[in-house]
N, C-alpha and C positions, 0 to 999 in steps of 0.2 A: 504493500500500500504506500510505500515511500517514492517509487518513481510517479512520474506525473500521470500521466494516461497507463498502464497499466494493460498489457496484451499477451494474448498466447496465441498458436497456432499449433490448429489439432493436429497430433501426430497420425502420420499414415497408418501405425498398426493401433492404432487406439480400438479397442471391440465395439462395440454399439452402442451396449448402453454406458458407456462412458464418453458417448458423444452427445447425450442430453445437454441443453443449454444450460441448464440448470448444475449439472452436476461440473460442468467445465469451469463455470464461473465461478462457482463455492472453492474449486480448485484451486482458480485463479487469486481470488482475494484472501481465500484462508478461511471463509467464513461457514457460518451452517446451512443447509440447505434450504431450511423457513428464509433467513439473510439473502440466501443467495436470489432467491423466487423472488422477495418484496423490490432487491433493485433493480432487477430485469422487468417486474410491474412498474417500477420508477423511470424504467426510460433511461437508466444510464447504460446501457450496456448494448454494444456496436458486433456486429457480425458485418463482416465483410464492408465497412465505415454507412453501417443501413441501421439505424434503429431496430432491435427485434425488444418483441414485449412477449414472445412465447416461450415459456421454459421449457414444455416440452421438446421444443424443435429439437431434430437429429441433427446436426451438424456431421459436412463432409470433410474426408481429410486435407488440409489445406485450406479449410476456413478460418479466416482470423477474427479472433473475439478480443474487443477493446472494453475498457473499464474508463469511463468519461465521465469525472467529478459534475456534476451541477450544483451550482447553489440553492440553497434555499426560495422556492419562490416568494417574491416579494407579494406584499396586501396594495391589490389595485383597487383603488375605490373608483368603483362603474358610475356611470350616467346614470342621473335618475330619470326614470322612464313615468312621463306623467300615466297620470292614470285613465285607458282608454274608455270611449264614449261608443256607446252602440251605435254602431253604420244606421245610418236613417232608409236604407233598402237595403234586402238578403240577395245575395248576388246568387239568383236559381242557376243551376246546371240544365235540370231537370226535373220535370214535378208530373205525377198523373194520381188518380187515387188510393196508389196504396205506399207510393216513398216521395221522398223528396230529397232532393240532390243537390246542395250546393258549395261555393268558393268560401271558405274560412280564412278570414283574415285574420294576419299576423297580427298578437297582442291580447287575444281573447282567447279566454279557455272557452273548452268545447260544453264541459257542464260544470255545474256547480263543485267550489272546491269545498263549500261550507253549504249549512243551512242559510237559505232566504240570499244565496248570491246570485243575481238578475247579469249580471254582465258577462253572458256566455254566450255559447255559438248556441245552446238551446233554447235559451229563453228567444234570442233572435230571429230563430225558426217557428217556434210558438207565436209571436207579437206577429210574421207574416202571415201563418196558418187563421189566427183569430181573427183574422182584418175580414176574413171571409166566411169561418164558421166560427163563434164563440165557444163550440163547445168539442170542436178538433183536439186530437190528442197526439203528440209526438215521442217518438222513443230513438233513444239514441244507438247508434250498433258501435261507435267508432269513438274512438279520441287523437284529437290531436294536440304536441305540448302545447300550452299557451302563443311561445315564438314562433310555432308551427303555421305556415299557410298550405290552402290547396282545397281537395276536395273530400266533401262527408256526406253521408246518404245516414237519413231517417226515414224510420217507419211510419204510416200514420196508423194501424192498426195492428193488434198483437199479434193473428194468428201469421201476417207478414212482419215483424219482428221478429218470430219466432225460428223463422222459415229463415231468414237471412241472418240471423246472430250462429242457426244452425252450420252456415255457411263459412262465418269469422273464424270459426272453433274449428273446423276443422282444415283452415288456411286455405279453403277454396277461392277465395277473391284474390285476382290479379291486383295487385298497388304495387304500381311504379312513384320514387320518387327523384329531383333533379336536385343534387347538393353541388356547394362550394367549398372542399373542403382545403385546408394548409396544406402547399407543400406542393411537388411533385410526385403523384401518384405512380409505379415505377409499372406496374403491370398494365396491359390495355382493361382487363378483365379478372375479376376473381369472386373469390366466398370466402368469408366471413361466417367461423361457427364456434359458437361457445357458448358455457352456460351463465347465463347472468340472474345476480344476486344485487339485492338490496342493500346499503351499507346506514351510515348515518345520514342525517338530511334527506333521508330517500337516495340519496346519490347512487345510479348501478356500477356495476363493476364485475368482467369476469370471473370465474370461479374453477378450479379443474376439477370436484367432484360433483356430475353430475345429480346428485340428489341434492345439494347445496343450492343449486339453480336452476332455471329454466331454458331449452334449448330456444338459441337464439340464432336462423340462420340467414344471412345477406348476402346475396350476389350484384356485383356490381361492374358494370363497362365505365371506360372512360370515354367522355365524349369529345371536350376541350381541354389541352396544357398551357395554363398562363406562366408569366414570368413565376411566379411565386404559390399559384394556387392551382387545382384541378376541378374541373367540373365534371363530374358524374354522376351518370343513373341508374338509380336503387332498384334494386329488386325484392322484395319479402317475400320468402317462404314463411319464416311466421311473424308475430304480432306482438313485441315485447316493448314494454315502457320503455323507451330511451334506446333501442337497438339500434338503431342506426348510429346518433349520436357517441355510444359507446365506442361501440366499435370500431370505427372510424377515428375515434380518440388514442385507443389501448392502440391501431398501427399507426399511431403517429402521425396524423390526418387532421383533425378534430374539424368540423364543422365550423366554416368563418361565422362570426359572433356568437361564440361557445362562452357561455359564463360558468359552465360547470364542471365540465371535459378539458381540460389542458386552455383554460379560459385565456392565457397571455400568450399561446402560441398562435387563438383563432382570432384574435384583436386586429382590428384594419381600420386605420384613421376614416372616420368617415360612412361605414358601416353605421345601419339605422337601426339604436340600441334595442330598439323592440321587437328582433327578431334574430333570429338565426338563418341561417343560409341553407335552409332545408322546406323545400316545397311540393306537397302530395300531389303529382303531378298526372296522373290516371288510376282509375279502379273498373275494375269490370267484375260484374254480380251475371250471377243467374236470375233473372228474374223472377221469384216467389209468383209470380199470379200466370203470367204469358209463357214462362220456362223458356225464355229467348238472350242469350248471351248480351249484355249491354255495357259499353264501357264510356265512363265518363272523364272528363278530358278537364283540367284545369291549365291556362294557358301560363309561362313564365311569368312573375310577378317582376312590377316596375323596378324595385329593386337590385334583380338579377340585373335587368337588359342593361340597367344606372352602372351597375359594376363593370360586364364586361365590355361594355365601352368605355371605361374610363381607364381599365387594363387594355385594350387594344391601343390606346392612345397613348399609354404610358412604353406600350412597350414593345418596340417598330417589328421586332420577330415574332410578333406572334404567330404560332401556327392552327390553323382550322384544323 
């Protein structure tokens, strides 16, 4: 621990499982294997000068594994984010009598986080629903975070809740989403699989035994490489609070305007504090009543288009 950066290079006859990231690194600093796990979750620890956050990973012979001091993160005190006013019209997708489909703007939770909280993507659906029948009823199937935009479908009747929450559970609905996340994403394509766990603050956070967590699996393409950041589109296999967000965080990615996830790594002067760089950008449902495949489409929010123009402008190679 006394030289600066701190490296090794696995030996060609090292056996297998002495090529775990985990057991290399414990090797490497001296330390216990619990030690060794926590700094490779911390992000200091380089394979091949690439950030890895997976301890199981196998490593090959002639991978080189570095130990890269970080400091302590410093306390950023964020913008405060006044507190938002319900849109005076529900931006419909789509509506007939048994759902309703529409655009969730960034800054609103989807339902209530307390008793008697009115400034949600539900009650907004309800206040459009009532304007026509006082006595309409809406049911939610979806959540998105509060920083979350894009698209959400309700029910207006149970036994179509019933039929399409059927649907959620068992990961039948297509959601695509379109991130900005830090960094240069290095693969065109990949998946994202782990279990995630609850910690303090609600904050999630991978886990390696799966009965500790819930399988969490993301596939993702890349579509744009800016100077500094990647734009890519999400794909869900399943439905976990913050998965994307995570995950994208633990590879070293985090979603631009992350306050929770590697929050000073996703920071970008200028970014609109009331959001995140994460927009539900298609769902397609089987339709509960006509049994007819339907996919709804939320278009790139102002924001995006604000950013990667202002990235293509900054920075003359960009490439398409």
């Amino acid at each position: 621990m006394a030289q600066k950066n701190p490296s090794i290079t696995v030996h060609p006859k090292a056996p297998l499982p002495a090529r775990r990231l985990w057991q290399v690194v414990a090797s490497l600093l001296g330390v216990t294997p619990a030690k060794s796990r926590r700094e490779i979750s911390a992000g200091t620890i380089r394979v091949n000068r690439r950030v890895c956050s997976r301890p199981e990973r196998v490593l090959e012979p002639g991978d080189r594994v570095e130990y890269v001091r970080t400091a302590p993160e410093p306390k950023v005190k964020l913008p405060k984010v006044k507190s938002i006013r319900l849109p005076r019209r529900l931006s419909v997708i789509f509506e007939d009598s048994h759902i309703i489909v529409a655009d969730k703007p960034a800054g609103l939770l989807s339902v209530p986080a307390k008793k008697g909280d009115r400034k949600t993507m539900l009650a907004l659906v309800e206040r459009h629903l009532h304007n026509f029948d006082p006595e309409a009823k809406v049911f939610a199937l979806q959540r998105l975070d509060r920083d979350v935009s894009g698209v959400m479908i309700f029910a207006k009747d149970e036994p179509t809740y019933l039929a399409l929450r059927a649907q959620f559970e068992t990961n039948k609905p297509e959601r695509k989403y379109v991130a900005i996340v830090a960094g240069k994403v290095a693969d065109d394509s990949g998946t994202f699989r782990s279990y995630l766990a609850t910690g303090k603050h609600l904050a999630r956070h991978s886990v390696k035994n799966p009965k500790h967590g819930e399988l969490a699996i993301t596939k993702y393409r890349v579509l744009r490489r800016l100077a500094n950041e990647t734009i890519v589109e999400v794909m869900l296999e399943t439905g976990r609070r913050n998965q994307i967000r995570v995950q994208f965080a633990e590879a070293g990615h985090p979603v631009i305007g992350e306050t929770r996830y590697q929050r000073l790594k996703a920071q970008r002067p200028g970014w609109d504090p009331t959001r995140v760089a994460l927009h539900a950008l298609t769902l397609r449902i089987m339709h509960p009543q006509t049994q007819r495949s339907m996919e709804f489409c939320s278009p790139w929010p102002a924001a995006f288009k604000e950013f990667l123009r202002r990235a293509k402008s900054a920075d003359k190679k960009f490439k398409q």
